[in-house]
Every structure is written in structure tokens, then in C-alpha cells.
DRENFI-584349 format. One record per residue (C-alpha): x, y, z; residue in one letter. Coordinates in steps of 0.5 Angstrom, whole numbers, plus 500, padded with zeros to 3 digits. Example, Ala and Ser with C-alpha at 12.3 -4.5 7.8 and 13.67 -1.06 7.14 Angstrom:
2
525491516A 527498514S 
This chain:
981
453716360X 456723360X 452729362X 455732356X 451735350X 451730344X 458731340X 464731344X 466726349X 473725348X 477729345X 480737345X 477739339X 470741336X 467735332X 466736325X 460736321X 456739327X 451740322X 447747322X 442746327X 448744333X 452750330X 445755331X 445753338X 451752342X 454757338X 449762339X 451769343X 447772346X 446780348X 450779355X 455775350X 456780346X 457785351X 463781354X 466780347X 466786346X 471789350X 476785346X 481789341X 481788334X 476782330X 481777330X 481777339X 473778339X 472772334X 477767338X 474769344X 468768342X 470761339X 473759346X 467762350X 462758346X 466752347X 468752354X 459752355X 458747351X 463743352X 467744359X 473745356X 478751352X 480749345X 488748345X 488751337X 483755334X 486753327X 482747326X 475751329X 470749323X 469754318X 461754320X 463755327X 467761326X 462764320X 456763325X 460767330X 462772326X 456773322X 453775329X 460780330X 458783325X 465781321X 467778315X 470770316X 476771318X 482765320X 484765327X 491763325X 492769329X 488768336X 492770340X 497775339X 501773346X 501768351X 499774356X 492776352X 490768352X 490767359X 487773361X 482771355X 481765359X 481768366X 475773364X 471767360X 472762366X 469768371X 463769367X 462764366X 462761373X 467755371X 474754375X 480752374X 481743375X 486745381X 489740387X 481741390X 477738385X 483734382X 481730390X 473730388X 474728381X 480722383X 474721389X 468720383X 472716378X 475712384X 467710386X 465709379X 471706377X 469699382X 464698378X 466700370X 473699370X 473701363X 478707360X 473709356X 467709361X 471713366X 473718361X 466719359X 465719367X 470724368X 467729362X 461728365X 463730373X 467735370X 462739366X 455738371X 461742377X 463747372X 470745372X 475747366X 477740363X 484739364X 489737359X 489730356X 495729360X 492731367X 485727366X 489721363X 493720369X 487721374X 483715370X 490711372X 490713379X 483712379X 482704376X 488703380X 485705386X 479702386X 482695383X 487696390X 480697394X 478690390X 484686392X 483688399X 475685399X 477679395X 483677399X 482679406X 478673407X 484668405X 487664411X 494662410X 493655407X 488658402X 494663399X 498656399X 493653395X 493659390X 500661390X 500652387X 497653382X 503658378X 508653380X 511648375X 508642373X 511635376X 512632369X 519635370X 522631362X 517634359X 520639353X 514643356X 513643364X 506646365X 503650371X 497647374X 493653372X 497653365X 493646364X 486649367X 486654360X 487648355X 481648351X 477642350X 477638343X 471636340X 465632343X 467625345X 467621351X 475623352X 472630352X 467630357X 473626361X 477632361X 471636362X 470632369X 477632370X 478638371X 472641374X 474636379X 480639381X 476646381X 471643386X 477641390X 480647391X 474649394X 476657393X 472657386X 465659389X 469665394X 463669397X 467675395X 467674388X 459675387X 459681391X 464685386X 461688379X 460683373X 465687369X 471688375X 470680375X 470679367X 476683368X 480679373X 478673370X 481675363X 487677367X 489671370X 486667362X 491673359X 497672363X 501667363X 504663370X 510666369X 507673370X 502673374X 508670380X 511677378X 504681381X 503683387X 501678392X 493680393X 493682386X 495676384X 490673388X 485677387X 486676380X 486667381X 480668385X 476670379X 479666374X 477660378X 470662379X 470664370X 474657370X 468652373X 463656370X 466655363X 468648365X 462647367X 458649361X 463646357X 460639360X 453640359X 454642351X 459636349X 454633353X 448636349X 453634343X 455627344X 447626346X 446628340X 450624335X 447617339X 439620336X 442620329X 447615329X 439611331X 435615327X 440613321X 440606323X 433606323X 433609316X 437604314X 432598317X 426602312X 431602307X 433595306X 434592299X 427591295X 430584294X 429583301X 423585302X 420582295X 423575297X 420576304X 413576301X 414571296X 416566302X 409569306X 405567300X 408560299X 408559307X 400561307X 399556301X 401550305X 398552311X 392553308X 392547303X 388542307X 391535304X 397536307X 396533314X 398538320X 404533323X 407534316X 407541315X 414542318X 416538314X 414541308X 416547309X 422546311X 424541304X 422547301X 425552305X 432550308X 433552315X 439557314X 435561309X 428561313X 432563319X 435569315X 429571313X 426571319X 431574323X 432579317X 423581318X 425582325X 430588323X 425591318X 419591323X 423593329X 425598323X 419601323X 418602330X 421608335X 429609334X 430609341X 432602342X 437603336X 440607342X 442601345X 448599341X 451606345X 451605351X 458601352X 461609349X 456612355X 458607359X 465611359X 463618362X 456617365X 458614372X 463619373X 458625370X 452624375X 458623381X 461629379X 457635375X 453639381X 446638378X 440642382X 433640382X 427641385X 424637392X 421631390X 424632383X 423626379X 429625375X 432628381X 430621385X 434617379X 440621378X 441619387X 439612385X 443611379X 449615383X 447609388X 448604384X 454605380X 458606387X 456600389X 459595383X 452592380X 450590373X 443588374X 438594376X 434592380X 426592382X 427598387X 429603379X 425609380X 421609372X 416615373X 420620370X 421616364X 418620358X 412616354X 417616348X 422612352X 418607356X 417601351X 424600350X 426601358X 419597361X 419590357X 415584359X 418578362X 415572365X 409576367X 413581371X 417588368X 423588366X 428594366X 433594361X 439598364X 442600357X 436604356X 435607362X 441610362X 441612356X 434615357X 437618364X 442623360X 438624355X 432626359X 438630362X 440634357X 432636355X 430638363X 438643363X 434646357X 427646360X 430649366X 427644370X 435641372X 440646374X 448646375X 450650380X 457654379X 454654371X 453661368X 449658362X 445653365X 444657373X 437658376X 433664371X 432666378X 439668378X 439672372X 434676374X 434682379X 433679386X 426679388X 427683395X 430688392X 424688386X 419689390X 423695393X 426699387X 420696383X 417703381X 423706379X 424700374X 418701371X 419708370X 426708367X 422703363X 417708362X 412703361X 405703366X 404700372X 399696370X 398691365X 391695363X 394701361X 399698357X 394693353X 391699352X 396703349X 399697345X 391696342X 391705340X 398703336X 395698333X 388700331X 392706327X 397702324X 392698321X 388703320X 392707316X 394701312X 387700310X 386705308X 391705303X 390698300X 386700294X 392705292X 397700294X 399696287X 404692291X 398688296X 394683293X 389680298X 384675296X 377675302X 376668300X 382665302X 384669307X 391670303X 395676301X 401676298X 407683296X 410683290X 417684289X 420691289X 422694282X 429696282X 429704281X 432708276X 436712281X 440705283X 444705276X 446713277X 448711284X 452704281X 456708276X 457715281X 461709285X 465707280X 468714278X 469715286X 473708286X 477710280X 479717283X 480714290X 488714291X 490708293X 494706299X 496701304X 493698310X 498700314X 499708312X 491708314X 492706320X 498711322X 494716318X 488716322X 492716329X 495722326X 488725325X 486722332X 490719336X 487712335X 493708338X 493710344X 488706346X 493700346X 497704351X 497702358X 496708362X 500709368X 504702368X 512701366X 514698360X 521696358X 518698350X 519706349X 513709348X 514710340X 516703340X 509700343X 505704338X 509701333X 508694336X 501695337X 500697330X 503691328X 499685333X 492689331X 494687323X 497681326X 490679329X 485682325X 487680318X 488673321X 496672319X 499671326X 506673329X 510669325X 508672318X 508679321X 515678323X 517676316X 514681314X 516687317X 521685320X 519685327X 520679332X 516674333X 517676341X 515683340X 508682336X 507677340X 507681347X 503686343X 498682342X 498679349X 499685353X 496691349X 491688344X 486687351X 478686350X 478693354X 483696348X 480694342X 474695345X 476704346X 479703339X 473701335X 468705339X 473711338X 473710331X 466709330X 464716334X 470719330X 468716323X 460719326X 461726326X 465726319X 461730314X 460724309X 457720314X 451725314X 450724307X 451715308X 446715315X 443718321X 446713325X 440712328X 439704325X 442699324X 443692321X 444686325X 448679321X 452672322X 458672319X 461664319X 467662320X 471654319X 474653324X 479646322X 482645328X 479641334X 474644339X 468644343X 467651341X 466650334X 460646332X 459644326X 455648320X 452644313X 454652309X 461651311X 461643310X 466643316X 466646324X 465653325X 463659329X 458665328X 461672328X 454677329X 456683327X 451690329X 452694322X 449702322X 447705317X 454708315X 457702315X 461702321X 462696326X 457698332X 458691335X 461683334X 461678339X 462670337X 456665337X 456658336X 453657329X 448652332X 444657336X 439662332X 441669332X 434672334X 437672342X 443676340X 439682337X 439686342X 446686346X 449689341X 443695341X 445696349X 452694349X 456698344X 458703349X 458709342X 456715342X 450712338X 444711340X 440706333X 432705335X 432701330X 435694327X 434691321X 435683321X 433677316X 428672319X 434668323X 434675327X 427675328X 422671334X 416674336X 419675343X 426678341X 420683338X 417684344X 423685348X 426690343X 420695344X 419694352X 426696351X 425702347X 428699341X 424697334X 426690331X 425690324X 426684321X 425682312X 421676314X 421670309X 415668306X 412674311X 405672307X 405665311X 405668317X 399670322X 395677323X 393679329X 388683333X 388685340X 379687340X 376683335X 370688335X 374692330X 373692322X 378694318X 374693310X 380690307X 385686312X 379683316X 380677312X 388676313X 387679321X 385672323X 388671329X 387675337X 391677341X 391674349X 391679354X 390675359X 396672359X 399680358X 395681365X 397675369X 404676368X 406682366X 410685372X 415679371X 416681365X 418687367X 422685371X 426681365X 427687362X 428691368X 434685370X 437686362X 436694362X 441694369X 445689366X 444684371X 445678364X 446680357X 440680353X 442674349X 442669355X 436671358X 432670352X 435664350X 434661356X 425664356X 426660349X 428653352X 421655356X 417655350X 410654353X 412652361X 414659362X 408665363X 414670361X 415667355X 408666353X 407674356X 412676351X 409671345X 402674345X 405683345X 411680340X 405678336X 402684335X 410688334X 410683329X 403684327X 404692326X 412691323X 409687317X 403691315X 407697316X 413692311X 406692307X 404699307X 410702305X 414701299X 419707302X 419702308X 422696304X 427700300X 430702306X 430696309X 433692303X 438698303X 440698311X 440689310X 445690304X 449694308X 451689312X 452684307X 457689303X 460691310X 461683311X 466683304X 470688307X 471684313X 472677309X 477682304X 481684311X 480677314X 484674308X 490671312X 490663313X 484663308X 480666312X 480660318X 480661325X 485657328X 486660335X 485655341X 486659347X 480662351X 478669347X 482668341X 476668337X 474674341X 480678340X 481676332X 473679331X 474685335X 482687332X 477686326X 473691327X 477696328X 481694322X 474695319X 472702322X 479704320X 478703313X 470706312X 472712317X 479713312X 475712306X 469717309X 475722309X 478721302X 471720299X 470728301X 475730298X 474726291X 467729291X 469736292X 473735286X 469731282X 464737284X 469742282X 471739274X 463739273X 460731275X 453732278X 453728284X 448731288X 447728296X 441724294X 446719290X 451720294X 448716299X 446711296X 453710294X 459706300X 465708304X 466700304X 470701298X 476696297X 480696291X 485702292X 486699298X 492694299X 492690306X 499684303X 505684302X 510687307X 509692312X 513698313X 513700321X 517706320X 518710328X 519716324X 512716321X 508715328X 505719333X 509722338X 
């Protein structure tokens, strides 16, 4: 992060709404200042100075054009001139008075100009740093950070941009080197191979080999983990996918060069470089078997899964069975006992009678059908049995070919050896020698059966419980995948335990958390006994809580609307109304007017056939194309662009690191408009799924009862002034809670949200935890909150009122004795060493084998113990949190108005369209709430004008999500002359 103050990090002139408190210190002179600006002529030279000495001290650079300067600056400075506020449109009076104005500044100051010198220093800095963050914002923000800690006046936009490009350039022909220096000449062979033609020459559409390593993978099935398989397999083969040069570089260098080689096609990764081209198949293979790998263990999970409900279903059905069926079965059993026990009816002729009674067709129907029903009744596991021939199909090959990793001596390690064994040998029959000792309780009377007084194997549950058992022990962690991201070792996402014990102190420090677990418990008792005590205090004046002693129950009445909500609702519509409308299109050209915003979708320093203007134009049109989801083709009819245009946009300039600057400029613009004071601080934020049908065939959408069909989630950070902070996809089937924090610490805005608010899918005692070792505070609106357990960290303390709801207590002891690997979790998410969500979701598989995770249960416990009673304490608190909460859903519809094209569906195949769909989004989404801050300013200013009472306090609780006025159909107009230069 920059070492500039908060305010400007990116761009050559003052922020606007700097607000009075920000303008009072960095515009203050003093009585040497005056001096200095006193020898200046005439009032409008002496405030242009000042304005500009000012500037260049807070902010590293000299202001191209005082026109713009805002009005609070320039009456703060004048004020202390002893001037009236004038304009400055005539600073200065020549180019010679400027220049010697900036030379006297830069002298007094002790700031020198960025010469050949320290543009050396500062391509050597931003080269280093380069290696690891190659992201153009991040070097930007970098080289502003060099370049006001060493005193050096910031260059033009021009000068630091074409650094950066030397920079990234620099340090990527630096990683190319290390990558492939390595590679004998069969190696590059091998890598060169993968970009040729595929052999099927009639085929209308030969695929390079490399082109077949990026097709998606179908929904679970049998064929879909044969693929899978398949195509690990060639990955193994090439022996180039675990290269050790690979690990040593930067998690975010590596994704980058991976998402090349995914990004590019054959053909144009032929036209790199050849040690760029390597260096980029290098990394992509090493993404490639992770992602194939993982992809194995999911469809795995999912097909698995299936066989349990289909069992569990059949199961049903067997308890379910006709009640005519079970009626004539008793019936039958009473008549049969009758028989028996009527004794004139001798023992020979018993038979005999039964049967003249009976038919023996229809006794053994009934028998055979009482054997159904009783095997109904018991464990589904034996119903598995009629799967085995689909398993059959995958199984040998994945226990042949998935790298699992277990522990010495593991024992469903010795059966996966074995059964590798056996199916290589060509055997039906297991034999007696089958390792059963890692067979689950709940497994073994459908594995073990008894046959002529020996035990018996049967072989389609013992390999059905084997996968089954697999797939259980991944997510344990007990059973690991080597090459595999998701499923790896939890040691590998962890900062190595060497180089732990050596930086050990230094972590807990940027932590700022004690050294010792008793300190911290300590600490985290004081905290808790003052909320506690504070809210039982106020119990009898709190109309909301009702406890009731004798049962130890308690319950919070619902919030009541306020009377300020219908001038809120009706302050709105009038803003709405007098909102003039425009199209999508001119929002966007409008705001890169304003900022330049398009610029983050130009390479810098890279040759294009396309004049610059044109890649402005074909950019706008791929971000609209992609973020409201109606593709190339209908853009291209719509604008009368070619497909061929829109698409290379969309693939060469929309890059995750492009739509990733311009959403995060776009939120540090929008952040400094006056409006957003008035909607938010942009201190918290709210944290929401969005889900999406996906129609086509994919193992990365799973299947969701809301959507009635296959979809992914889109969890979205939304601050308080309804700005997109942060978007990723996640798979609906996983809860949302270990995806809170990543956009909290990854959003790369200038932002820095304490608090998030989330709904109950976004909350866990352990999320909780985290949040707050973290520094973060999670705010959840708990679902029946009075259902959950109070807790106390010393039972000797007495609160009069809420000791009977206080009924559970903290464990310290598991805090102790695992405290220093807990901070070693959060030191290892701190430095990025895993995302957050990673980590945590695979503490959650732990559940109660893992002393982390129980660690960070019992200090959750008591976060959540204080976040509920401060819910409970405050009605302020839960009208904020019902206000933030809202918020994000509003800012949901938004997204689905933007999101209109293909009925709102995601039918992307490719690896990252789903990501590339969500982020364009974001930007779209950003766009319209920082051009609506900017037209609401001035409806205001008009309405204020004509006499409507709108005071800030209503204001705030209005929105910038408004829509109507904004029209995202019909044609796009993408005229040159209306674009930036």
C-alpha cells in the first residue's frame, strides 16, 4: 500500500469532497509558508502558489490546472491570505512566472524534480516489486508511495505509466528466465507440442493439444471423471507440471501466467517469445493439474453423492410401500399363526394346509416382498449395491491415477494399495487377505456377512464403501491429493513451520495480538464483561428484551418502521423524478471523461494493430457485451461493430487485472464525491449471494432448490455507499460464511470497511473468530438469534439480569493450548499465503478433529456472545444493520437490471467466464451508482434551491442505486468523436 496520505493515489488532481477536516490539515500554512508566499505578486500568483505548495507537500505532485482546485481548498487558503475567494483561472500569468513558482516550491520544500536519476531508482523499485505484485494498480500505488517517501515531484501520467510497462516487463523477462533456464531441449519440445495442430486433420476444427487441456468438464458422471482422468493423465505424463521453478515464484505472478496461457489461444501463444511462451506453459500446466485435479475430487464428491439419494430414496420407497401390501401381509401372518397353533391339525399336514390355503406363487410373493419391507427398515448402505456396475466404470482407473497421499500406516491407505493390486491383477473375487479395518461401523454389516461359519466380503460394497470413505477422509484431511490446490496438505497453506519460528514475533506484532494466550483471554474476558455489563445495565429500560429467569428464555421484538422512513421513501421518488435519463453507454463515455476510466483496459507499453481511439471504442463495447451478459453477436448487431472486434476486446483487453483497476478506480473515485459522505463513511460493508442458473453442462455449477436447476453463487462486498467493494464465484452448494473475509482483505481499494454485515449464511462462530484476530468485526443478522447459546469466559461473575440466558462458558484451555497455531492461521491469511475462504473451509471439514478450529470456535463464541447482546442492547445498532443489509440487496437488483441479457443465465463454458461476466458487472455496476452520486448532487442542489426540505439526514437514507432513468437496451451508439482522447 502507498505511504501517501488517505486521499490521492492515483490521479493529478485534488480529490473532491475532501471534507473540512482533511482540508484544515493539509492546507494549513504556516508562518514560514507565508513568508515564502508572500514574495509572490499580485493575490491571484500568491493563492496559485500556495494552492500548488500545499499540493506538492501532501500529495507529491504539482496540479496540471488550478481550474478545478475545489472551492474549500481555495477559500481555506485564501482565508489565511488575508484575500477574498477568487478563481484561478488566471494562475499563472506565463509559463516563465510557473516554472519559476514551481522551482522556488520544489526548493523549499526539499523535493527534486523526477530526472534520469531517479527515474533509474524508481524503475529499479518498481521492478523489485514488480516480481511479486504485477498488477498495474498495485505498481502504480507503489511507485506514488516511492515517490513521495524520497521527495521526488511525481512525473506526468505519461512518464510513470511507461515506468510501470518497463517495470512489469522487466521483472516478467526476469520471471522467464528463472522459469525456463532449467529446460533441456526435450523439455521445450514437449512444450512447443502442445501448441501444434491436433492429429484428427477431417475434423471442420482441429484442436491443439493445449486447446483440449481447456475444455470444461460436464456435469458428474461417470464419462466426466474419465475425462477428468484422462486428461490428468496426459498432465502427469508430460512430467513438466510440478516444475520447481514454478513454486519459487509469487502466487500472483503465477496466476497471472497461468491465466495467459487459459486466455490465449495456440495460435497466439506460437507468436510469443520463446521463453515467454514457455514460461507462460509452464504455469498454465501447473494451474491445469491443480484444477484438473480438484475438478476429479468434486465430480467424485457429487457422483457419490447421488448413489447416497438414489439409496436413501430407494430406502423410502421400501418404507413406503402400499398399505394393501402390508395389510395382506398381516393378514397372512394371522392366519398362518392360527394354523400353527391349532392343534387338531397334526404336524405332517401342516404344509399341506397352508399351502391349499395359500398358493405357493402368491406366499412367495409375499415373502419376497416382507423381505424388501424388512430390509427397508434397515440401513441404506446395502441399496448401494445396485451402483456398483456405474462405479465400476471409473474407480480402477481413479485409484490407478489420482496421486492420493496419506499418512504411514494409514489404513485406507493399505486398501487403496490393495485394491490397485487387485484390479491390476484381473480377479472377480476378493479374497480373505482384504484389509477391512478402516471400514466405518456403519459400513461393515453390508461389507462383513456370514457365510458357512466364515466372513464373507462382499466386493460391491467394499468398493463402494472405499470411495465413499474416500471422499469423507479428502475432506477430513486425513487423505490428501498431491498437485491439488484445494485438497493439498493444511500444512501447505500455512507459512512453513521453519520460517514460523523465525519471523514468529514479528507476525504476532503486525497482528497486534499478545504472545501468550493468557494475555489474550485476558483481554478478551475485560471486553466481554463491559459489553455484558453495559447491556445489563440496560435491561429494564430496554422495551425490546424480554427475559424470562425461569426458563432461561429471551426474545427481541421486532423493529418498528420510523416515521423518517416514508420522508426518506418520498425524498427518493422526487430525486428519481428529476433524474434525467440516460443510456448506458453515455454513462460510461461520461465518467472516462471525467476520469479516465477506459484507460485501464489499454495495454501499456504493447503494440496494437487498433489506434488508440478504437481500443477505447472496442473495450466500451466488450465491458457492455460481457457485463450485461448479451455477447459479441448481439453487441455487434447492435452497434454495428464486428464480432471479430468485440471479441478480441473481450479477450485481450477485458483481463481480470484490467476489470479489476477499473472497478477499484471507480469505487476510490465514486468514495471521494460529496454525495458519498452523505450515503456512507465507507468504513462498512455488507456481505451477500447472488445466484445464477447456469443451463448449460458443467461440473462447476451445482445444483440449487432456489433456482430449481444448476447455478453458481456471485458473493458480492457491498459498502455502505452501495459500491461493488468485491465479487467472486462460488459454488452454491458451499455456505458463504468462509468467503466473508476475502473480500475484506483483497479488495485493493482505498477503503479500508471494519465491519461487514452479513445474514446467518454468512455467519459461523469461527468466521467470527477470525474476523477479529484479523481486526475485522463480522456483524451477522442471526436467524432465530434467541435460539442460540450465551456464553461466559469466568462463571464468577453475576450480571442481575442476563445470568440466566448467560449459560454456556468459554474453554480457555483449548485457547492455551493451541493458541500460537492459531496465530500462525491468521498470520498465513494476513501475508496471503492462502485466501481466507480456503483456509477456513478446510478448518470446517476438521470440525472436531482439529485443535484450531476448536481454538477458534470457543473465542468465536464469545465475538458472537458480544455481537448479540450488543444486537440486543441497541436498537440504533439493529437499524444500522437492517439499513447496511438492504443495502446490498438493492444493490443486487441493480446488478440483475444490468445483468439483463440471456434472461439473466450464465452460459459461459470457458475457464473464467463466469469471472469475467461477475467483474465486468461490477464495473457497470460501479459506473452507475458513482454517475448517479454525481446527478443526484446536482438534482439536490436544485431542488434546495426551488425550496424542497431535504436535509442530509433524509438524504442518507435515500440511494445512488436508482434505475429508472437509466436505459441499458436497444442500440449502442460507439461514436469516435465522443470518446477520450
Amino acid at each position: 500500500m502507498s505511504n501517501l496520505p488517505e486521499g490521492e493515489r492515483g490521479s493529478d488532481r485534488l480529490p473532491e469532497g475532501l471534507g473540512e477536516a482533511l482540508v484544515q490539515q493539509q492546507f494549513l500554512l504556516n508562518d514560514t509558508d507565508l513568508s515564502e508566499v508572500a514574495r509572490c505578486r499580485g493575490p491571484v500568483n500568491r493563492l496559485g502558489f500556495a494552492v500548488q505548495l500545499c499540493t506538492l507537500r501532501s500529495y507529491g505532485f504539482f496540479l496540471s490546472n488550478l481550474i478545478d482546485v475545489p472551492d474549500e481548498v481555495r477559500d481555506t487558503l485564501a482565508s489565511q491570505l488575508g484575500l477574498l475567494s477568487i478563481g484561478l483561472d488566471g494562475y499563472p500569468s506565463d509559463e516563465n512566472t510557473r516554472h519559476t513558482h514551481l522551482e522556488r516550491i520544489r526548493t523549499y520544500l526539499g523535493y527534486v524534480r523526477c530526472g534520469e536519476v531517479e527515474r533509474e531508482r524508481l524503475a529499479a523499485h518498481l521492478s523489485v516489486v514488480a516480481r511479486s505484485t504485477p498488477r498495474t494498480e498495485s505498481l502504480r500505488q507503489s511507485g506514488h508511495g516511492w515517490l513521495f517517501a524520497h521527495r521526488v515531484v511525481r512525473p506526468g501520467r505519461t512518464t510513470l505509466r511507461d515506468l510501470i510497462a518497463s517495470a512489469r516487463e522487466a521483472a516478467l523477462e526476469a520471471t522467464y528466465l528463472t522459469l525456463t533456464r532449467e529446460l533441456k531441449a526435450e523439455q521445450e519440445s514437449q512444450l512447443d507440442a502442445l501448441l501444434g495442430a491436433g492429429d484428427n486433420q477431417e475434423s471442420a476444427w482441429p484442436r491443439s493439444p493445449i486447446e483440449a487441456l481447456k475444455l470444461p468438464a460436464k456435469k458428474e458422471s461417470a464419462d466426466t471423471l474419465l475425462f477428468l482422468l484422462a486428461r490428468l493423465t496426459t498432465l502427469l505424463e508430460l512430467g513438466l507440471s510440478n516444475w520447481p521453478a514454478v513454486h519459487t515464484l509469487p502466487p500472483e505472478m503465477r496466476r497471472q501466467l497461468a491465466l495467459w496461457g487459459y486466455r490465449y489461444d495456440a495460435w497466439s501463444l506460437r507468436r510469443f517469445p520463446p521463453s515467454k511462451r514457455r514460461a507462460v506453459l509452464l504455469c498454465f500446466l501447473s494451474m491445469a493439474t491443480a484444477v484438473t485435479t480438484d475438478a476429479v475430487v468434486n465430480a467424485l464428491d457429487k457422483v457419490m453423492n447421488d448413489i447416497h439419494n438414489k439409496a436413501r430414496k430407494r430406502r423410502q420407497q421400501l418404507l413406503q410401500a402400499s398399505q394393501e401390501a402390508r395389510s395382506r401381509a398381516v393378514e397372512v401372518l394371522e392366519v398362518l399363526g392360527t394354523l400353527t397353533l391349532d392343534e387338531t391339525i397334526p404336524d405332517p399336514g401342516l404344509r399341506s394346509e397352508i399351502i391349499q390355503r395359500y398358493p405357493r406363487e402368491e406366499l412367495t410373493r409375499l415373502v419376497e416382498g416382507s423381505r424388501q419391507l424388512r430390509e427397508g427398515d434397515g440401513s441404506y448402505y446395502r441399496l448401494t449395491e445396485s451402483s456398483w456396475d456405474y462405479t465400476r466404470r471409473f474407480s480402477p482407473t481413479l485409484l490407478r491415477v489420482m496421486p492420493f497421499q496419506w499418512a504411514e500406516g494409514s489404513l485406507i491407505g493399505q486398501a487403496v494399495v490393495h485394491l490397485r493390486t487387485f484390479n491390476a491383477s484381473g480377479k472377480r473375487k476378493l479374497g480373505n487377505d482384504v484389509p477391512t479395518g478402516w471400514l466405518p461401523p456403519k459400513w461393515q454389516p453390508c461389507v462383513l456377512t456370514r457365510q458357512g461359519g466364515h466372513t464373507a466380503v462382499s466386493r460391491p460394497h467394499y468398493e463402494l464403501a472405499l470411495l465413499s470413505t474416500l471422499v469423507e477422509k479428502l475432506k477430513a484431511g486425513d487423505v490428501t491429493v498431491q498437485h491439488s490446490r484445494q485438497w493439498a496438505d493444511f500444512e501447505d497453506y500455512l507459512i512453513p513451520k521453519d520460517r514460523w519460528q523465525s519471523d514468529r514475533e514479528a507476525h504476532y506484532a503486525q497482528l497486534n495480538l499478545p504472545l501468550d494466550a493468557a494475555t489474550y483471554l485476558e483481554n478478551l474476558d475485560q471486553r466481554l464483561h463491559a459489553v455484558t455489563g453495559a447491556v445489563n445495565t440496560g435491561v429494564p429500560r430496554n422495551e425490546a428484551l424480554r427475559i424470562d429467569a425461569a426458563k432461561g428464555e429471551w426474545k427481541l421484538a421486532a423493529l418498528r418502521t420510523a416515521g423518517i422512513q416514508s420522508t426518506a421513501r418520498a425524498a427518493k421518488a422526487l430525486i428519481e423524478r428529476h433524474l434525467p435519463g440516460r443510456e448506458l453507454v453515455d454513462i460510461v463515455i461520461d465518467l472516462d471523461a471525467r476520469m479516465d476510466l477506459l484507460r485501464a483496459f489499454l495495454p501499456d507499453g504493447e503494440k496494437s494493430p487498433w489506434p488508440r481511439g478504437v481500443q477505447r471504442r472496442n473495450a466500451l463495447a466488450a465491458l457492455i457485451a460481457v457485463g450485461c451478459n448479451i455477447g459479441a453477436a448481439r453487441m455487434a448487431s447492435a452497434s454495428g461493430l464486428s464480432v471479430r472486434e468485440i471479441t478480441a476486446a473481450a479477450d485481450g483487453l477485458l483481463t481480470e487485472d484490467a476489470l479489476r483497476t477499473a472497478s477499484v478506480e471507480l469505487v476510490n473515485f465514486a468514495s471521494k464525491l460529496p454525495m458519498a459522505a452523505v450515503y456512507g463513511t465507507g468504513d462498512t460493508c455488507s456481505a451477500d449471494g447472488m445466484r445464477f442458473y447456469v443451463p448449460v453442462n458443467i461440473l462447476a455449477a451445482d445444483y440449487s432448490h432456489l433456482l430449481g436447476g444448476r447455478g453458481v453463487n456471485m458473493y458480492v462486498h457491498t459498502t455502505d455507499t452501495s459500491l461493488r467493494l468485491y465479487q467472486q464465484a462460488i459454488p452454491v452448494r458451499l455456505r458463504e460464511a468462509t468467503f466473508v473475509l476475502d473480500g475484506l482483505l483483497d479488495h485493493g481499494t482505498e477503503l479500508d470497511p471494519g465491519r461487514v454485515f452479513t445474514d446467518s449464511h454468512g455467519f459461523s462462530e469461527v468466521v467470527m473468530a477470525s474476523a477479529a484476530l484479523l481486526a475485522r468485526d463480522l456483524a451477522p443478522r442471526i436467524a432465530n438469534v434467541h435460539e442460540q447459546t450465551l456464553y461466559k469466559l469466568d462463571r464468577s461473575k453475576v450480571y442481575e439480569h442476563l445470568d440466566p440466558i448467560l449459560k454456556g462458558t468459554i474453554k480457555t484451555h483449548v485457547v492455551r493450548e493451541a493458541w500460537d497455531e492459531v496465530v500462525r492461521v491468521m498470520a498465513s491469511i494476513q501475508t496471503g499465503t492462502a485466501t481466507a475462504s480456503l483456509i477456513l473451509h478446510r478448518l470446517g471439514s476438521y470440525a472436531r478433529q482439529n485443535r484450531v478450529h476448536q481454538a477458534l470456535a470457543e473465542i468465536g463464541r464469545a465475538e458472537k456472545t458480544m455481537h448479540i447482546l450488543r444486537t440486543a442492547g441497541s436498537e440504533e445498532f439493529r437499524r444500522v444493520q437492517a439499513r447496511e443489509l438492504n443495502k446490498g440487496e438493492a444493490s443486487n437488483d441493480l446488478s440483475r437490471f444490468l445483468f439483463f441479457g440471456q434472461e439473466g443465465a450464465l452460459r459461459g463454458r470457458e475457464f473464467g467466464d463466469q469471472a469475467q461476466s461477475f467483474s465486468a458487472l461490477a464495473v457497470l455496476h460501479n459506473a452507475v451508482v458513482a454517475w448517479n452520486m454525481i446527478g443526484v448532487e446536482g438534482v439536490v442542489a436544485r431542488l434546495r434551491a426551488a425550496g424542497h426540505d431535504l436535509p442530509d439526514e433524509v438524504l442518507g437514507l435515500t440511494t445512488p442505486l436508482l434505475r429508472k432513468h437509466i436505459n441499458p437496451f436497444g442500440r449502442y451508439h460507439f461514436d469516435l468523436g465522443r470518446l477520450r482522447d
